[in-house]
Steps between C-alpha positions, in 0.01 A plus 500: 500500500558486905801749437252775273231445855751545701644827326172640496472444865793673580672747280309870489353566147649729289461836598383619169512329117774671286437661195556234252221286660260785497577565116417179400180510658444830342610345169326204491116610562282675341149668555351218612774353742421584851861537677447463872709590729470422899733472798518171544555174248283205475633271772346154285249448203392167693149638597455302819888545656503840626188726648675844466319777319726577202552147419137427560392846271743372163409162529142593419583634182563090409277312725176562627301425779122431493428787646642825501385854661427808296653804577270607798550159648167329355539079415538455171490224278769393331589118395156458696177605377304431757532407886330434816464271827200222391195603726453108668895491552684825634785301505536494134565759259432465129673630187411541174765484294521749144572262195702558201856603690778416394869435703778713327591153332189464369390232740089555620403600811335217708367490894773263514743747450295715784520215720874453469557845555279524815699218632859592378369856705480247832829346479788516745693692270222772408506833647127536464401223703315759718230603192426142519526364841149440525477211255428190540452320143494669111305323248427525140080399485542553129703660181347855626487504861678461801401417887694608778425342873642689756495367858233663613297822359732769389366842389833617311603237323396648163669818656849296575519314157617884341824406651522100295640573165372180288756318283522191274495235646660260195762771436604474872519129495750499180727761662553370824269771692199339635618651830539859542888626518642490848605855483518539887813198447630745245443180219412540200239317232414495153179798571722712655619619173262363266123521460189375364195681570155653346585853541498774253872497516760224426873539598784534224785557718635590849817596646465533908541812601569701194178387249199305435330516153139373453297539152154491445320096472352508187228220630357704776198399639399884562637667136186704425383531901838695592704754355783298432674833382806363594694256290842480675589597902856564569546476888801650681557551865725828589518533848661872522153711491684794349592242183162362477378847534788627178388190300117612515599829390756439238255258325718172577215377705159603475311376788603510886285328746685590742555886574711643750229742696725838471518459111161474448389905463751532304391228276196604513554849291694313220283530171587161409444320791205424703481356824262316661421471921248312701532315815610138539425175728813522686676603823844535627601423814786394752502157637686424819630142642291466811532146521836408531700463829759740412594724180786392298598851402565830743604529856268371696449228719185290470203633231365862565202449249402239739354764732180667353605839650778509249294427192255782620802761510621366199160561355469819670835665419384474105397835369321329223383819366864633418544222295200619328618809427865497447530176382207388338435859362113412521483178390439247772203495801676488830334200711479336808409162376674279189181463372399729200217704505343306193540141643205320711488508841677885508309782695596851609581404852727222400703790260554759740791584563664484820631818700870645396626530829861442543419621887279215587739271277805540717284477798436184369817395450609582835226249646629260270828504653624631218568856540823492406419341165668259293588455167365249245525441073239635274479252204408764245386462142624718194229380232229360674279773533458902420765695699606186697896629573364819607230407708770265704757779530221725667388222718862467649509888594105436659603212680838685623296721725373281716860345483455219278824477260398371231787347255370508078563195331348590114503233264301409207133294609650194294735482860254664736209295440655168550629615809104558633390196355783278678453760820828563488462890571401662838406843322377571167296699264219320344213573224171266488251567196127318507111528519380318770684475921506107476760550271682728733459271798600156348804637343634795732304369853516139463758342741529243142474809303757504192573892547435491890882628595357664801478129689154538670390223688147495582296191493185645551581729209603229278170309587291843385694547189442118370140500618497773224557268218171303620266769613149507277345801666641820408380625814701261763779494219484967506462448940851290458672724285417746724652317855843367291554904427424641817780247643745600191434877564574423887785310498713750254700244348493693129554857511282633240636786286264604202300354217659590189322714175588383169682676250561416149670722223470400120550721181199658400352307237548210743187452722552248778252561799547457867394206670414418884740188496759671308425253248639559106310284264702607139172400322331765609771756443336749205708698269456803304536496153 
C-alpha cells in the first residue's frame, strides 16, 4: 500500500490511455452508462483524507454530506432535512436528520453515524479539519437529530459541513478506519479503496489511475426525487487533452468535464455533441515563499519574495488578459484577487486588476536590489486545473522581462500539491474553489493554514481570521472580512491570475448542466431516450 502512495506521488501519469483500455470502456456500457473522463484520478475514496476537488467531486457520487449546494450555489438539503442555529443558543446548530437511508450494506442511517463522521472530519489525520474547526462537542439528542456546539457563535457552520462526507460509523469500526487515512504520510487504510456510503452510487471496482466503475444503489433514498438515469459510471482519467478530446469524439467516452478551452468551438458545431459553459467558484493564482530566510532553488542569495516591491512587479509584469485570450480562448475572468466573483465578501474593487506595466515592474525591481534578477523554480501542475502547463510556460516568458528566470518544473498535482502542503516549494501555481472568504483565509492566509505555502506570518491576521469562526453579527463579522482582504490585497503574497469558466462536453442526448462549484452529482445526469 505505502509503495502504490508513493508511486502516485511521484511518477507522471500516463500521458494518454491506449486503445485497448478505451475499447473496453466502449464495450462494456451501454445507453445508460455515463463514461467520464477527467484529467486527473481520484487520489482516495476515504472521504475525510484528502480536500482536493476531483477527489472531493467522485466521492460524492458514494457519500453524502448533509448539505449540498445546487447548481447556482443555493444550500441544499441532502442527508439533512432541516437546519438551523437554536434562537436561545447561537452556539448550537440543529439538524434534522431524513429517515429511511440506508448504507450501501444495508446498515440504517443514525445521528450516530453523523456524529462519528463529524468527529472522524476533526481528527489529526483529516484533511478537512478546517470545515470543522469551530467545534466544540457533536451530539445525538435523539434517533432524528443531531446538535452541534461550536465554541462560540458561528454563522457558516451549516455552510462548512458541504465539505464532511458522512460515513458508517459500525462499518469503519470493523475495518480498521475509524480514523481517516493518513494520506499526507503516503499510508494507506481500509476506505481508501473501499466504501460504504448512502449515495446514489456504490463502487464495483477500481484500478488507480486507469478505471473506477460505480453502478447504480438499488436502495436509494432519492429513487423517484432524482433522475437516476444512470445505472453504471465508468471513470477514467486521460491526462493528454488531445486524447480526452479523440475519446469524446470517437464515442469511447461520452462525457468530459474537463475541456481544453481551444477545443471548445469546435465542439461546439458537432451535431452530436453539446456543450455546456457557465462560470465557476474558483481562481488560479501564483503563490510565492515570502516567509522563509532564503529560497532553496535559483541563484540567489537570501529570499527576494521577502521584499514587497518584488511581489508587486511580479504582480505587475502579468498580462493577465493575454492569458485570457490566447490561452484561455475566453474562458476564464482575469482578477486581481483569489477570491471569485460569486463568493462572500468579493466586490469590484477587490477584482480589479492591477496595471500591466512591465516599466514600473523593473523599476521596482531595481529598488529592490534586484535589478539584475535572479532565477527561481516554478512548481507547475499538468492536471490540476484548465490550461495549467500553458499558463506556467507564459508566466516564465512574463516574468523574463523584468529578468526573472524562471526554471518549469511540471509534474502531475498528486506531486505538486504535497509539496504546498509540506511548504516545500518557493514558487507555484495554485487553484482555490469556495463560497464564502473565511474559507480562503483559514486555509490559504492562515499562518496554521493547511494550503498556506506562501508562509505569512501575521498575528494580528491570524487573530481576525479565528475571531471569524465566533462572530454573531454579520455586520462586525462583513467589517472583518473586509480589513483581513485589504491586508491580503496589500501585501501581494498570491499573484492572482483569473477565475476560471466551466466547460463541459457530453454527447447530445446526454444533458449534464453546469454548476458554480463545478460540482457533478450523476443522479441528476438526464438522458435522452
Amino acid at each position: 500500500m505505502l509503495k502504490y502512495l508513493a508511486r502516485r506521488a511521484n511518477v507522471r501519469l500516463a500521458p494518454f490511455v491506449g486503445a485497448a483500455a478505451l475499447l473496453a470502456i466502449a464495450s462494456s456500457a451501454n445507453a445508460e452508462t455515463l463514461k467520464w473522463a477527467r484529467r486527473l484520478d481520484v487520489q482516495t475514496l476515504d472521504p475525510h483524507a484528502y480536500n482536493e476537488g476531483t477527489t472531493y467531486t467522485f466521492n460524492q457520487q458514494i457519500y453524502e454530506p448533509l448539505v449540498s449546494r445546487d447548481d447556482d450555489g443555493k444550500l441544499i438539503g441532502v442527508l439533512a432535512t432541516e437546519w438551523h442555529m437554536l434562537p436561545d443558543r447561537p452556539d448550537i446548530w440543529e439538524f434534522k436528520l431524513r429517515q429511511n437511508v440506508t448504507f450501501h450494506d444495508g446498515a440504517p442511517f443514525t445521528a450516530e453515524d453523523v456524529v462519528f463522521s463529524i468527529r472522524r472530519a476533526m481528527a489529526p489525520t483529516s484533511n478537512m479539519r478546517t470545515y470543522v474547526k469551530a467545534i466544540e462537542s457533536v451530539v445525538a439528542k435523539d434517533a432524528n437529530t443531531v446538535q452541534i456546539k461550536t465554541k462560540a457563535p458561528s454563522l457558516l457552520m451549516a455552510e462548512n459541513l458541504t465539505a464532511v462526507l458522512i460515513m458508517n460509523e459500525a462499518w469503519a469500526e470493523k475495518n480498521d478506519s475509524v480514523a481517516p487515512q493518513d494520506y499526507m504520510a503516503k499510508k494507506e487504510n481500509y476506505a481508501a479503496r473501499h466504501e460504504n456510503g448512502t449515495g446514489a452510487y456504490r463502487l464495483v471496482s477500481r484500478e488507480s489511475d486507469r478505471r473506477t466503475e460505480l453502478v447504480a444503489y438499488d436502495k436509494y433514498w432519492g429513487i423517484g426525487q432524482f433522475p437516476l438515469s444512470i445505472d453504471q459510471i465508468i471513470y477514467t482519467p486521460i491526462q493528454s487533452d488531445a486524447t480526452r478530446v479523440s475519446a469524446l469524439i470517437s464515442g469511447q467516452v461520452n462525457f468530459l468535464q474537463d475541456v481544453p478551452p481551444q477545443d471548445v468551438s469546435r465542439l461546439e458545431q458537432s451535431p452530436d455533441l453539446r456543450v455546456v459553459k457557465g462560470p465557476e467558484s474558483r481562481t488560479v493564482f501564483l503563490g510565492v515563499n515570502m516567509g522563509e530566510d532564503k529560497l532553496t532553488s535559483g541563484n540567489v542569495k537570501g529570499n527576494p519574495f521577502a521584499d514587497k516591491r518584488v511581489r508587486q512587479a511580479m504582480n505587475m509584469s502579468i498580462d493577465r488578459q493575454a492569458i485570457q485570450k490566447t490561452i484561455m480562448r475566453g474562458q476564464s475572468i482575469p482578477l486581481g484577487t483569489i477570491l471569485p466573483p460569486s463568493a462572500s465578501g468579493f466586490t469590484q474593487e477587490l477584482g480589479r486588476m492591477p496595471k500591466f506595466d512591465v516599466a514600473n515592474a523593473r523599476q521596482l525591481m531595481m529598488e529592490a536590489g534586484y535589478g539584475d534578477g535572479f532565477s527561481v523554480t516554478l512548481n507547475c501542475t499538468n492536471d490540476g486545473m484548465v490550461s495549467d502547463e500553458r499558463i506556467c510556460e507564459a508566466l516564465v516568458a512574463m516574468l523574463a522581462k523584468i529578468s526573472i528566470t524562471v526554471n518549469l518544473d511540471v509534474q502531475p498535482s498528486a506531486a505538486v500539491w504535497p509539496l504546498v502542503l509540506h511548504r516545500k516549494t518557493d514558487f507555484y501555481l495554485m487553484t482555490w474553489g469556495g463560497f464564502n472568504s473565511q474559507i480562503f483565509f483559514e486555509n490559504l492566509v492562515h499562518s496554521r493554514g493547511t494550503w498556506a505555502g506562501v508562509n505569512f506570518k501575521n498575528p494580528e491576521i491570524d487573530a481576525k481570521i479565528d475571531s471569524l469562526s465566533s462572530e454573531a453579527s454579520i455586520e462586525k463579522y462583513n467589517a472583518t472580512v473586509a480589513e483581513i482582504w485589504k491586508v491580503v490585497q496589500d501585501e501581494c503574497f498570491y499573484l492572482p491570475i483569473h477565475a476560471q469558466m466551466l466547460a463541459r462536453a457530453m454527447q447530445s442526448k446526454i444533458q449534464v448542466t453546469s454548476h458554480v462549484g463545478n460540482m457533478i452529482y450523476v443522479k441528476n445526469v438526464k438522458v435522452d431516450k
